[in-house]
CHARMM internal coordinates of N, CA and C (Angstrom, degrees):
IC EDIT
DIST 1 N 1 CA 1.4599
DIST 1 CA 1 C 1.5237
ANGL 1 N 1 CA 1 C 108.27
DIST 1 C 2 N 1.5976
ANGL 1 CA 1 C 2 N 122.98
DIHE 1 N 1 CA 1 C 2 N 130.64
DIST 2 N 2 CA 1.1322
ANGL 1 C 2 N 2 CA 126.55
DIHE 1 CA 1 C 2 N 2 CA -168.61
DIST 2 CA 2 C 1.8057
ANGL 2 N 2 CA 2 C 91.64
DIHE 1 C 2 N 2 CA 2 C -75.59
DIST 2 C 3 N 1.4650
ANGL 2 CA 2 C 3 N 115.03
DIHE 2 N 2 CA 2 C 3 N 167.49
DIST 3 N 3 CA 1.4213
ANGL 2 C 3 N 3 CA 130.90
DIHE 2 CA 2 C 3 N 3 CA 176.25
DIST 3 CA 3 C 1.9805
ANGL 3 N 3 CA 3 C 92.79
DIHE 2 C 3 N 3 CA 3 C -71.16
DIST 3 C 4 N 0.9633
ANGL 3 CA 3 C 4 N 111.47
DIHE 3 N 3 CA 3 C 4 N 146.16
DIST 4 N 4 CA 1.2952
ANGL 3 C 4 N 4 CA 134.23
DIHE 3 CA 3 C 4 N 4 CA 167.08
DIST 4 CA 4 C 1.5214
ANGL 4 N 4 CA 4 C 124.93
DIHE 3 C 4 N 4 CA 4 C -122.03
DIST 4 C 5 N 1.3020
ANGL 4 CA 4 C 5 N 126.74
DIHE 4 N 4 CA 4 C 5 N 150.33
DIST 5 N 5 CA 1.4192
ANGL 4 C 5 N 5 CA 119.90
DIHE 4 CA 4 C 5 N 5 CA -158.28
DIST 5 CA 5 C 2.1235
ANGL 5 N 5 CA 5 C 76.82
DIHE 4 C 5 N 5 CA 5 C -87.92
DIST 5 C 6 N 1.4969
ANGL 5 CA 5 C 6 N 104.17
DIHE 5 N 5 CA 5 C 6 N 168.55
DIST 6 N 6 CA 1.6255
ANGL 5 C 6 N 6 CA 114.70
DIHE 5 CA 5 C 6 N 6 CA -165.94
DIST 6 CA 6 C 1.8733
ANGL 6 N 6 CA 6 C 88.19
DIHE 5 C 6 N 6 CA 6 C -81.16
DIST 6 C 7 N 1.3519
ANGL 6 CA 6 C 7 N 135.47
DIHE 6 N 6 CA 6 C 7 N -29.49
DIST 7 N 7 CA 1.2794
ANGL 6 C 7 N 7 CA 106.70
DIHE 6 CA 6 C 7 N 7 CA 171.84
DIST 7 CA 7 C 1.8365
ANGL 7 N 7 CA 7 C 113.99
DIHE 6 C 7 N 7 CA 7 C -83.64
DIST 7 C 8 N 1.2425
ANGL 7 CA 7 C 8 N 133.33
DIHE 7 N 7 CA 7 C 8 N -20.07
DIST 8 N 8 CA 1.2709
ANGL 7 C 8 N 8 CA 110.09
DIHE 7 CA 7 C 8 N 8 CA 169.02
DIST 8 CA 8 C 1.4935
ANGL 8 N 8 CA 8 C 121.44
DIHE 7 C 8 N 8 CA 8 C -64.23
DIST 8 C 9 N 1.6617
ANGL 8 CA 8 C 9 N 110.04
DIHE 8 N 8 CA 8 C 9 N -33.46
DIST 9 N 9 CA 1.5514
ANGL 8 C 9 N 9 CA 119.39
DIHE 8 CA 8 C 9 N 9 CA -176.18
DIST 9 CA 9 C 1.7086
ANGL 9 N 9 CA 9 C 106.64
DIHE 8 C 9 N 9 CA 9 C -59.96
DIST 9 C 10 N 1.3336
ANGL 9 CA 9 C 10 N 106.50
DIHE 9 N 9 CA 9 C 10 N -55.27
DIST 10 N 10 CA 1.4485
ANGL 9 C 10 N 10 CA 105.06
DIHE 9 CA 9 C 10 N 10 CA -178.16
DIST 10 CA 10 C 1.3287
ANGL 10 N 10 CA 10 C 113.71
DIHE 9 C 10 N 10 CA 10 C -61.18
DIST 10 C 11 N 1.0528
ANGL 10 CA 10 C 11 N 153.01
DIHE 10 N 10 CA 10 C 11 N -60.06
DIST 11 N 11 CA 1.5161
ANGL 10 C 11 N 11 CA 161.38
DIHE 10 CA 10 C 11 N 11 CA 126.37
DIST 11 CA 11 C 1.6670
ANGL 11 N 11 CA 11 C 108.86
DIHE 10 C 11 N 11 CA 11 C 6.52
DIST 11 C 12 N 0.5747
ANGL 11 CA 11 C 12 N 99.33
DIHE 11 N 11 CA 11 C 12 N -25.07
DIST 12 N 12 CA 2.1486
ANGL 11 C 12 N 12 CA 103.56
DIHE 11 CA 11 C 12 N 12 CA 176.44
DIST 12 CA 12 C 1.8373
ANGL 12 N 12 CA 12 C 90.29
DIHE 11 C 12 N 12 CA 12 C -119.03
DIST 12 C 13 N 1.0123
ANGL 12 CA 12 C 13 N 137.23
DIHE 12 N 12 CA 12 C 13 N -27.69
DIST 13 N 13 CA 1.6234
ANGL 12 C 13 N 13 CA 125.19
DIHE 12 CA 12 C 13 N 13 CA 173.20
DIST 13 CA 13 C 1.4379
ANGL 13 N 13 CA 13 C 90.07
DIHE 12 C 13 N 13 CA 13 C -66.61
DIST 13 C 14 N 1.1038
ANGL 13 CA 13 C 14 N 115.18
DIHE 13 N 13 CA 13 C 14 N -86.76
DIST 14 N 14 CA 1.9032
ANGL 13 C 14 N 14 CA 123.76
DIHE 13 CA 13 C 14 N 14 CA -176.18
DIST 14 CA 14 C 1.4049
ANGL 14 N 14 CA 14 C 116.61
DIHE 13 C 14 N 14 CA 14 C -8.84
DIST 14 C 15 N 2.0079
ANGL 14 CA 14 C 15 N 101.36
DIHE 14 N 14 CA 14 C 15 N -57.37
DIST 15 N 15 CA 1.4739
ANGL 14 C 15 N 15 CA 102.13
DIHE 14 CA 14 C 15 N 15 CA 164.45
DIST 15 CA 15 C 1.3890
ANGL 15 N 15 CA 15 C 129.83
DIHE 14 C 15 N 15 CA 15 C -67.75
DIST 15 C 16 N 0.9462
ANGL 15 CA 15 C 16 N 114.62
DIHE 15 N 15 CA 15 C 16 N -24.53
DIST 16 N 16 CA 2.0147
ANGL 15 C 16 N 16 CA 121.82
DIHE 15 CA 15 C 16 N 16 CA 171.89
DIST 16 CA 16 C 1.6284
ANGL 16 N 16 CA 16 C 96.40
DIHE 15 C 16 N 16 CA 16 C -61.48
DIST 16 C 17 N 1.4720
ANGL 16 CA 16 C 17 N 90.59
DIHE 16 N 16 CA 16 C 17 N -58.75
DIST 17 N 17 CA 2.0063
ANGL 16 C 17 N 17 CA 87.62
DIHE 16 CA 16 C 17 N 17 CA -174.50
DIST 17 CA 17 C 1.1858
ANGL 17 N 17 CA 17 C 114.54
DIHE 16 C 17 N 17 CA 17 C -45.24
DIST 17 C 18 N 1.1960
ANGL 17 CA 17 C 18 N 126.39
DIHE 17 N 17 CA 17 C 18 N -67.88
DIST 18 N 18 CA 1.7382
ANGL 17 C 18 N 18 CA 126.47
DIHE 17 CA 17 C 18 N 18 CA 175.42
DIST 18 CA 18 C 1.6053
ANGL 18 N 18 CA 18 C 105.05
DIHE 17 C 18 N 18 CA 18 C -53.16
DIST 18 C 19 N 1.1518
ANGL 18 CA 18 C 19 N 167.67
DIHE 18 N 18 CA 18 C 19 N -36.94
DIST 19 N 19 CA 1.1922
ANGL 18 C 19 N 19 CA 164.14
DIHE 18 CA 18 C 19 N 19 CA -145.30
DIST 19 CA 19 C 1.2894
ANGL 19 N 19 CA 19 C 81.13
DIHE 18 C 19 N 19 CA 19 C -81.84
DIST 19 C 20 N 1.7438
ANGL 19 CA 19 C 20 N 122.41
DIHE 19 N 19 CA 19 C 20 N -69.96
DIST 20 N 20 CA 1.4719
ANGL 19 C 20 N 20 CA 140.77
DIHE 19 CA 19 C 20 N 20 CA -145.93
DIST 20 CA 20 C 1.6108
ANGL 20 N 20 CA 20 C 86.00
DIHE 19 C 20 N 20 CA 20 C -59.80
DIST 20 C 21 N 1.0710
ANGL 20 CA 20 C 21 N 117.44
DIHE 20 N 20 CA 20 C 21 N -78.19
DIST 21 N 21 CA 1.5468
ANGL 20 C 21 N 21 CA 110.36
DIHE 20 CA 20 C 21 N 21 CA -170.41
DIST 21 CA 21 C 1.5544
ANGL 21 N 21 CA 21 C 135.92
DIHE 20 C 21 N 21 CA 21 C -78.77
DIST 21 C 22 N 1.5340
ANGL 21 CA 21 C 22 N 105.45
DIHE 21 N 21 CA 21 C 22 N 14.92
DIST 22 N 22 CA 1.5229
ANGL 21 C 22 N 22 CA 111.85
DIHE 21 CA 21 C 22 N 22 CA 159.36
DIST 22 CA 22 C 1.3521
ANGL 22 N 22 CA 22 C 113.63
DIHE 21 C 22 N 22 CA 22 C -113.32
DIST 22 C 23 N 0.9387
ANGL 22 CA 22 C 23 N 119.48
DIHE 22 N 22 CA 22 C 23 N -31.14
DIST 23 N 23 CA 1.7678
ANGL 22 C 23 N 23 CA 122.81
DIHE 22 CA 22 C 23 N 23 CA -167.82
DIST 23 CA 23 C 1.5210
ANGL 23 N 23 CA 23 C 108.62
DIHE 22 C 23 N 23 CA 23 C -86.17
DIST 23 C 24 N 1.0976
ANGL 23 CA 23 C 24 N 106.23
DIHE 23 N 23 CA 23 C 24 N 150.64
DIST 24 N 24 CA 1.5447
ANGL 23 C 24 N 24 CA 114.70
DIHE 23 CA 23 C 24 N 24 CA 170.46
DIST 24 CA 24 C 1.6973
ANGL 24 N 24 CA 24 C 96.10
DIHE 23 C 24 N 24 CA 24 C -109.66
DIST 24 C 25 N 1.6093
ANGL 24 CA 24 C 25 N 131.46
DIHE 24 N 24 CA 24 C 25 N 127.92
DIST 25 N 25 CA 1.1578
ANGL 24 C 25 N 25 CA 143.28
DIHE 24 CA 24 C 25 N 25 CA -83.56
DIST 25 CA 25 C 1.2631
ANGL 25 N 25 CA 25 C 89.24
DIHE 24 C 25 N 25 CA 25 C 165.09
DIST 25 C 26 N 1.5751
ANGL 25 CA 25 C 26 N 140.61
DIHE 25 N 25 CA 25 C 26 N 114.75
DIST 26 N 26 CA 0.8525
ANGL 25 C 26 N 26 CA 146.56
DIHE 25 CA 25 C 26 N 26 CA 163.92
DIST 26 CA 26 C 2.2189
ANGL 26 N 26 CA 26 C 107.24
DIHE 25 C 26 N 26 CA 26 C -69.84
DIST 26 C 27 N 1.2107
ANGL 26 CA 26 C 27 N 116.90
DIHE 26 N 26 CA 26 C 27 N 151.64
DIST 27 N 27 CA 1.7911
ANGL 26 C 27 N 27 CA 109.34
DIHE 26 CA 26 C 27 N 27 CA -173.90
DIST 27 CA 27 C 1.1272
ANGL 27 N 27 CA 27 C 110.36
DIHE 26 C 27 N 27 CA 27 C -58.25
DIST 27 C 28 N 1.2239
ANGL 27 CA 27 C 28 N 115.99
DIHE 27 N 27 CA 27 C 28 N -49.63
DIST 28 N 28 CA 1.7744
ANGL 27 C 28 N 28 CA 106.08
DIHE 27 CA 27 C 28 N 28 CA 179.70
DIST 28 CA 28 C 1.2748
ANGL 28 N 28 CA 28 C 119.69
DIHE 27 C 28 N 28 CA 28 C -50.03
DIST 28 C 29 N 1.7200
ANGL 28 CA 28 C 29 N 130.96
DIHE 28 N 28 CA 28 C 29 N -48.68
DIST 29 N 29 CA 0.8625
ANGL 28 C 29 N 29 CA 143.22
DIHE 28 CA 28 C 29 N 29 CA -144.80
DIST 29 CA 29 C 1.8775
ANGL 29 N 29 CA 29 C 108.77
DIHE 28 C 29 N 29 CA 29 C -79.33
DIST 29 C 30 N 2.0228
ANGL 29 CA 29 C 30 N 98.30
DIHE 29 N 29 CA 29 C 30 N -36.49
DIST 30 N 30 CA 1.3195
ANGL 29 C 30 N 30 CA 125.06
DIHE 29 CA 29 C 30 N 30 CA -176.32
DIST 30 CA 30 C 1.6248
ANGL 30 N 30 CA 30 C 100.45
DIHE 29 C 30 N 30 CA 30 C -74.19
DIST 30 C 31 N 1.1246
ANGL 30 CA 30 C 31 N 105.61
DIHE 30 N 30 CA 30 C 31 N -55.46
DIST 31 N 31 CA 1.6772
ANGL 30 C 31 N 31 CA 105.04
DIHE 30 CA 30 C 31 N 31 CA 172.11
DIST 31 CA 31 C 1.3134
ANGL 31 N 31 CA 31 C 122.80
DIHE 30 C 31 N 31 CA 31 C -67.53
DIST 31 C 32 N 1.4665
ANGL 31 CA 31 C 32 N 126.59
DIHE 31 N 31 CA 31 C 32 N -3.26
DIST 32 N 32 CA 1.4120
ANGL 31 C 32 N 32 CA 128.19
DIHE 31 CA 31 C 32 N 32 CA 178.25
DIST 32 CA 32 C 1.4469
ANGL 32 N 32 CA 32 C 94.54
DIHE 31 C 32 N 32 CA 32 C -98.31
DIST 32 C 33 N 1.4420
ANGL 32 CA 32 C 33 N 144.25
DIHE 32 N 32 CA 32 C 33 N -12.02
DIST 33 N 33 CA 1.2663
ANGL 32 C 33 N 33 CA 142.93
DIHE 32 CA 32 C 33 N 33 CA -142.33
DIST 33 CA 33 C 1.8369
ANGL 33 N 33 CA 33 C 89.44
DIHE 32 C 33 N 33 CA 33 C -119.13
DIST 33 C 34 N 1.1029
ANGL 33 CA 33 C 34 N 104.23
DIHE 33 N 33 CA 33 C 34 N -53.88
DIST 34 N 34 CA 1.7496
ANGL 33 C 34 N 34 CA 118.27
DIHE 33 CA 33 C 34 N 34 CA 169.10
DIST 34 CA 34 C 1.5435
ANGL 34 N 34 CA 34 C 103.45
DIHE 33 C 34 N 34 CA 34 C -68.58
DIST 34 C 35 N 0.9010
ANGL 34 CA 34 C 35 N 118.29
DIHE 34 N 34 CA 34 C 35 N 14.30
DIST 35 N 35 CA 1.3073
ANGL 34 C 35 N 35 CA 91.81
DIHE 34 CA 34 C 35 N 35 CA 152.69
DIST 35 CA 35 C 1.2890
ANGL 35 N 35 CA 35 C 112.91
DIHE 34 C 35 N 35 CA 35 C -125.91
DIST 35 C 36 N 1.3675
ANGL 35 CA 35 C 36 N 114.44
DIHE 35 N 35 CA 35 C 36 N -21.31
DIST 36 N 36 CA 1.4623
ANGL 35 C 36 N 36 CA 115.78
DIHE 35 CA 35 C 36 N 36 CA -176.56
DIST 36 CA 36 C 1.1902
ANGL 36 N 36 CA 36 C 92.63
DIHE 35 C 36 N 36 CA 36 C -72.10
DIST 36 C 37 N 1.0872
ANGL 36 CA 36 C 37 N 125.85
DIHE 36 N 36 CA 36 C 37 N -56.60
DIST 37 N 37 CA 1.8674
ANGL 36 C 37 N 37 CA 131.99
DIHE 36 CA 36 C 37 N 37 CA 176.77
DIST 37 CA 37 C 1.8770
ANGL 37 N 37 CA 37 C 112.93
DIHE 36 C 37 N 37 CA 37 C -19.97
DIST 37 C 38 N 1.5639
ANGL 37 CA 37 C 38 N 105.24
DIHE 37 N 37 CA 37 C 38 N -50.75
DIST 38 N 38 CA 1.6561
ANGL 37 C 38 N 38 CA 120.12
DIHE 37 CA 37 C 38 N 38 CA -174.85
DIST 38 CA 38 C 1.2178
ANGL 38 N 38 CA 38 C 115.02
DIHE 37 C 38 N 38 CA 38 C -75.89
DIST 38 C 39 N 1.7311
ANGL 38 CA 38 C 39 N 100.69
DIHE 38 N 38 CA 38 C 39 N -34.98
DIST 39 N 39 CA 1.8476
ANGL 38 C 39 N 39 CA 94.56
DIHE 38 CA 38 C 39 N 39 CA 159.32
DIST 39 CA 39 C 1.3739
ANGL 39 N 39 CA 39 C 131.12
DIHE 38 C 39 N 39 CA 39 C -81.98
DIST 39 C 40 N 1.5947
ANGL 39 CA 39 C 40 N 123.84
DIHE 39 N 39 CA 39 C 40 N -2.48
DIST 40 N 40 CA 1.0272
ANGL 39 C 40 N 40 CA 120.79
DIHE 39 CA 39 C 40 N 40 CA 160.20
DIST 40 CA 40 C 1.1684
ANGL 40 N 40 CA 40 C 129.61
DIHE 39 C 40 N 40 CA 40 C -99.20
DIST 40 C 41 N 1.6616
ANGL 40 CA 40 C 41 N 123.72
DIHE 40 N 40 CA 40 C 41 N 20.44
DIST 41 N 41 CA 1.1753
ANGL 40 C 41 N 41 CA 153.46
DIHE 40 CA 40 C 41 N 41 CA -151.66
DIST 41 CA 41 C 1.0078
ANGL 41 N 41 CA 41 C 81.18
DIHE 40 C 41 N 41 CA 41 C -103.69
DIST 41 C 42 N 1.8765
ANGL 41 CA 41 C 42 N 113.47
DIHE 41 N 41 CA 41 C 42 N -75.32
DIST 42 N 42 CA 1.1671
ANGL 41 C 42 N 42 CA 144.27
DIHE 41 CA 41 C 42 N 42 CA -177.16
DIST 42 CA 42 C 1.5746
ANGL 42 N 42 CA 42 C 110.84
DIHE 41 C 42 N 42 CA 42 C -32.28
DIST 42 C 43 N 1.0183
ANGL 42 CA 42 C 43 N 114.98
DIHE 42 N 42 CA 42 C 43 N -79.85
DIST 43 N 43 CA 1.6239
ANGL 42 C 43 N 43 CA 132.00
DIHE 42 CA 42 C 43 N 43 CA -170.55
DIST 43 CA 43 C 1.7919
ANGL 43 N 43 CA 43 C 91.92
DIHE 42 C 43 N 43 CA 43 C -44.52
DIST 43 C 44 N 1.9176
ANGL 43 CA 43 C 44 N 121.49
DIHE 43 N 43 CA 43 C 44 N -50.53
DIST 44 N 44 CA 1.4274
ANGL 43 C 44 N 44 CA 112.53
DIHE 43 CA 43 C 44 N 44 CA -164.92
DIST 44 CA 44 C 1.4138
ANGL 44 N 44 CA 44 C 102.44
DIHE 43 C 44 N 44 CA 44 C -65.06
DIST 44 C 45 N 1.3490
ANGL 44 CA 44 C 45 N 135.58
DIHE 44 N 44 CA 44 C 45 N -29.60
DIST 45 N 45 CA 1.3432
ANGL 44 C 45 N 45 CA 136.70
DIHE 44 CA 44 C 45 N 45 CA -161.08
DIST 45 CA 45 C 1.8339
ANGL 45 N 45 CA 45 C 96.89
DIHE 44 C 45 N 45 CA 45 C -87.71
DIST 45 C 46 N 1.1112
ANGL 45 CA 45 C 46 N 117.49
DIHE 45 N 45 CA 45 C 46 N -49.54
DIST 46 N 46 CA 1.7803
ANGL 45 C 46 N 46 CA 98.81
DIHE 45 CA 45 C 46 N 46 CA 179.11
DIST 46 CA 46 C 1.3379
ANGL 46 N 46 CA 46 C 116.41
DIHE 45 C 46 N 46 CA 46 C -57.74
DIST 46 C 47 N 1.4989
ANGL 46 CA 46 C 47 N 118.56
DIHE 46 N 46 CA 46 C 47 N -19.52
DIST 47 N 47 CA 1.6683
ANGL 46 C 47 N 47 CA 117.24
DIHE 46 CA 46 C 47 N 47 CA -171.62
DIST 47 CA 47 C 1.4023
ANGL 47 N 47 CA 47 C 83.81
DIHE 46 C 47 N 47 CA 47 C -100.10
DIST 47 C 48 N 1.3898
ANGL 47 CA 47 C 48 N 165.88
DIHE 47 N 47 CA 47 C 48 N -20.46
DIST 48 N 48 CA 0.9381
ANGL 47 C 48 N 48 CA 125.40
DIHE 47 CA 47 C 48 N 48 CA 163.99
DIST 48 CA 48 C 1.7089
ANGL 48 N 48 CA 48 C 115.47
DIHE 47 C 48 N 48 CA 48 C -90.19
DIST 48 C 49 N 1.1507
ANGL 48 CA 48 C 49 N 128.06
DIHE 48 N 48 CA 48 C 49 N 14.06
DIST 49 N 49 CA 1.4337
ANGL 48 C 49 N 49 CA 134.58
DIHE 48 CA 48 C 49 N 49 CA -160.74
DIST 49 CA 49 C 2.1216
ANGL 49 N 49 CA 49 C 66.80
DIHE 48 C 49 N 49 CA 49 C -96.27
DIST 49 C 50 N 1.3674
ANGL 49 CA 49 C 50 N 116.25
DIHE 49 N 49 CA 49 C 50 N -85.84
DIST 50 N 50 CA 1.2631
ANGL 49 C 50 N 50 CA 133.78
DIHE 49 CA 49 C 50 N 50 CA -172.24
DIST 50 CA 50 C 1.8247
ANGL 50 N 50 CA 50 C 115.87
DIHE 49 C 50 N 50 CA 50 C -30.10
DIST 50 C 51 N 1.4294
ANGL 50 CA 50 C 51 N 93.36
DIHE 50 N 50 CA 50 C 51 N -28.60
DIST 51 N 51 CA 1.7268
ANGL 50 C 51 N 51 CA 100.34
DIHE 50 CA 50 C 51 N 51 CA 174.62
DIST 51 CA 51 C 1.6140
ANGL 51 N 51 CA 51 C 112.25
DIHE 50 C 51 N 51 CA 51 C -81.26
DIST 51 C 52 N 1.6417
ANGL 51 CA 51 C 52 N 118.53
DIHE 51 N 51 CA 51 C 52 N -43.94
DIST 52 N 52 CA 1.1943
ANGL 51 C 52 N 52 CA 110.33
DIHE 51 CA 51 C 52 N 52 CA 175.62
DIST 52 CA 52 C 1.4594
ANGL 52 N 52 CA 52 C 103.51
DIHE 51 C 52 N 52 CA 52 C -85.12
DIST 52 C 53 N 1.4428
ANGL 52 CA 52 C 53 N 133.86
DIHE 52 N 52 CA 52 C 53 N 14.93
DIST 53 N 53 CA 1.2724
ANGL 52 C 53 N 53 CA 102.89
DIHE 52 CA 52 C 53 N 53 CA 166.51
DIST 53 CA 53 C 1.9359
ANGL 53 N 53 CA 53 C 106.05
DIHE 52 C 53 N 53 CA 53 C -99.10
DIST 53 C 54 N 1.0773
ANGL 53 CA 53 C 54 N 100.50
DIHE 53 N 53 CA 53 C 54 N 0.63
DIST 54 N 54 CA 1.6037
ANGL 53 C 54 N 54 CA 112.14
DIHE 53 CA 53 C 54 N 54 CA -176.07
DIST 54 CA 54 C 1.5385
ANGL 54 N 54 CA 54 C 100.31
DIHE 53 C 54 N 54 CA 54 C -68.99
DIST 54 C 55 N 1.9059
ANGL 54 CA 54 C 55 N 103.40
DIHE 54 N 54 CA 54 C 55 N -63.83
DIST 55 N 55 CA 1.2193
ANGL 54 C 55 N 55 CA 92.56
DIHE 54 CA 54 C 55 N 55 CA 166.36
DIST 55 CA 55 C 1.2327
ANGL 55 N 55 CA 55 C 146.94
DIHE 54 C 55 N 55 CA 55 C -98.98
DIST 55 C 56 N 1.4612
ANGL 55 CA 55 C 56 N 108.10
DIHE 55 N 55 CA 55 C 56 N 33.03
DIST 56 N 56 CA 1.7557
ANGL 55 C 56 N 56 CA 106.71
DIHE 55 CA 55 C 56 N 56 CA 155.86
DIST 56 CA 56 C 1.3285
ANGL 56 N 56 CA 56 C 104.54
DIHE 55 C 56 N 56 CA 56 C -95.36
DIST 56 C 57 N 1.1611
ANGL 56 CA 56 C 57 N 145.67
DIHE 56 N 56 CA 56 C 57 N -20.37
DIST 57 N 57 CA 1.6599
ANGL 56 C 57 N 57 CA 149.53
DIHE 56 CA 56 C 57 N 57 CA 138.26
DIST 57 CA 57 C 1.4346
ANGL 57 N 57 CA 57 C 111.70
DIHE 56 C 57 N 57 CA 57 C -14.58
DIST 57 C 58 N 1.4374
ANGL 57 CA 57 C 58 N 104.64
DIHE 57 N 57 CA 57 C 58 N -63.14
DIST 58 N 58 CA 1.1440
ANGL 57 C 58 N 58 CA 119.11
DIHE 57 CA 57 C 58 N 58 CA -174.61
DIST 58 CA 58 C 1.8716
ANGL 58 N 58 CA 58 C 115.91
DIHE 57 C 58 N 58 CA 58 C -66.49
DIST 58 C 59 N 0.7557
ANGL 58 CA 58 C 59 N 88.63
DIHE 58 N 58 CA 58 C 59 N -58.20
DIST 59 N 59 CA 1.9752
ANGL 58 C 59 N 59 CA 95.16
DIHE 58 CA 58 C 59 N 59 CA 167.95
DIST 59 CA 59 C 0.8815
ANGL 59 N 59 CA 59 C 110.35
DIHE 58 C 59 N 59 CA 59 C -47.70
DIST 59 C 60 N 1.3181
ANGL 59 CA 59 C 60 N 129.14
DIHE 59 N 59 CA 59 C 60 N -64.14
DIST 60 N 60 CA 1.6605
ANGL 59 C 60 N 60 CA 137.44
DIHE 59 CA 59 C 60 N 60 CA -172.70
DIST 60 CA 60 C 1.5904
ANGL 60 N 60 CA 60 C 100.63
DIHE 59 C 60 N 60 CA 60 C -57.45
DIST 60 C 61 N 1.5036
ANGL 60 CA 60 C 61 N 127.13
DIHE 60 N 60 CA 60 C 61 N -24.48
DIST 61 N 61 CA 1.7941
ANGL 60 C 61 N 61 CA 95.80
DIHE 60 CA 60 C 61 N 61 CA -156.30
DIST 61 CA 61 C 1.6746
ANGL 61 N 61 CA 61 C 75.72
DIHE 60 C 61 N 61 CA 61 C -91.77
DIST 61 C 62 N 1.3472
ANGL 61 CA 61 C 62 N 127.67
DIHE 61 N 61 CA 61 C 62 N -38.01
DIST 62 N 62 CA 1.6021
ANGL 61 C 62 N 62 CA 134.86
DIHE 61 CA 61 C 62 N 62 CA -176.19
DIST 62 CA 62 C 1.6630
ANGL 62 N 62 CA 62 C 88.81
DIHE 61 C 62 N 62 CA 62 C 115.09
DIST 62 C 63 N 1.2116
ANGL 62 CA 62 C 63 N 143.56
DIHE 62 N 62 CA 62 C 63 N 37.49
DIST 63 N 63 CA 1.1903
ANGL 62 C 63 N 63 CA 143.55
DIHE 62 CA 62 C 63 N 63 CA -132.69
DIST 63 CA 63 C 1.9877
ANGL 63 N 63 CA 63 C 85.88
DIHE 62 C 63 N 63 CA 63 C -133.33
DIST 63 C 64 N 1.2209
ANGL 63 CA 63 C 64 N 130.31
DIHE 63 N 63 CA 63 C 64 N 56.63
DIST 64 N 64 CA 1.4174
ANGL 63 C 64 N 64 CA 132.12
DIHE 63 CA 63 C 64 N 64 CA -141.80
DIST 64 CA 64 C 1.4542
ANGL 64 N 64 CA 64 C 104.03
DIHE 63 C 64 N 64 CA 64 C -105.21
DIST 64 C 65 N 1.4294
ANGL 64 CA 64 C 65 N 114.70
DIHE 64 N 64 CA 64 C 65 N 1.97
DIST 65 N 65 CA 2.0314
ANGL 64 C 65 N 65 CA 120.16
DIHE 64 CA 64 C 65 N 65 CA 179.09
DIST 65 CA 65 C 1.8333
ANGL 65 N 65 CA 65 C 94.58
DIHE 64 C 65 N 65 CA 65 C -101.76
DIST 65 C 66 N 1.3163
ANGL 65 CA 65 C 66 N 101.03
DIHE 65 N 65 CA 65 C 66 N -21.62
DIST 66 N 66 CA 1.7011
ANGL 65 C 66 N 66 CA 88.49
DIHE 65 CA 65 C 66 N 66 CA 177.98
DIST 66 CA 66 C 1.6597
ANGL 66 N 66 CA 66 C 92.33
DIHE 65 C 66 N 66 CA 66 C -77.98
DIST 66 C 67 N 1.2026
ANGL 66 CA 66 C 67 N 145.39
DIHE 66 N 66 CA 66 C 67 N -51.27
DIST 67 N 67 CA 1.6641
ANGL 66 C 67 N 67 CA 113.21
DIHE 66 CA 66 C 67 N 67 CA -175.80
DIST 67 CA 67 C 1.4241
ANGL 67 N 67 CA 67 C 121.02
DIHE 66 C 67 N 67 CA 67 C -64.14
DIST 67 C 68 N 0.9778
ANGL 67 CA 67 C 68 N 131.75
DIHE 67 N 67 CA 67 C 68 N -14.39
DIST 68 N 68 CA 1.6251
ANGL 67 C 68 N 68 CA 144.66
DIHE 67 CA 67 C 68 N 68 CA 166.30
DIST 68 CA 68 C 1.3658
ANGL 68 N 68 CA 68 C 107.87
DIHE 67 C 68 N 68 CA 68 C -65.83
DIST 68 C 69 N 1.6078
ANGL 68 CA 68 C 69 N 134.74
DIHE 68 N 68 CA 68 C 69 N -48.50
DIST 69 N 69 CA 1.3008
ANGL 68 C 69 N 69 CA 152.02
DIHE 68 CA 68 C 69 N 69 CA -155.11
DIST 69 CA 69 C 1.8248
ANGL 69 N 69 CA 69 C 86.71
DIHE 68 C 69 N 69 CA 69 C -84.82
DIST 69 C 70 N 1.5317
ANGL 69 CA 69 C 70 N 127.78
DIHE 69 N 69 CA 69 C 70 N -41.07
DIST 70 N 70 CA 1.4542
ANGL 69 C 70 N 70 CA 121.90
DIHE 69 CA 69 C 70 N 70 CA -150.59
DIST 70 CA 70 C 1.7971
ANGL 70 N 70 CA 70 C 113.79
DIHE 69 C 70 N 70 CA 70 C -89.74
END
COOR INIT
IC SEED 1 N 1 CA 1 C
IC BUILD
């Protein structure tokens, strides 16, 4: 799976989520959907793990025009 910016990833999770719980979904198809779903879970949670570590970086140096500038 190519990297995705965190609003396209979440936006295609959202849609997996609703598919998963409206559609009737043959197993393969539901388990092929859950999983792509967990890796884009995945991928949204390191970019925001990586965003708040930007800005507790940022707080700590007092360095406060680089979050304005980003």
């Amino acid at each position: 799976m190519t990297e995705k910016s965190f609003e396209q990833a979440y936006q295609e999770l959202e849609i997996i989520v609703q598919r998963l719980e409206t559609a009737t979904l043959p197993l393969a198809e539901m388990l092929a959907l859950y999983q792509q779903g967990m890796a884009l879970a995945k991928q949204c949670d390191q970019q925001l793990e990586q965003a708040e570590l930007s800005v507790k970086l940022l707080l700590e140096s007092g360095n406060l025009t680089e979050l304005t500038e980003a």
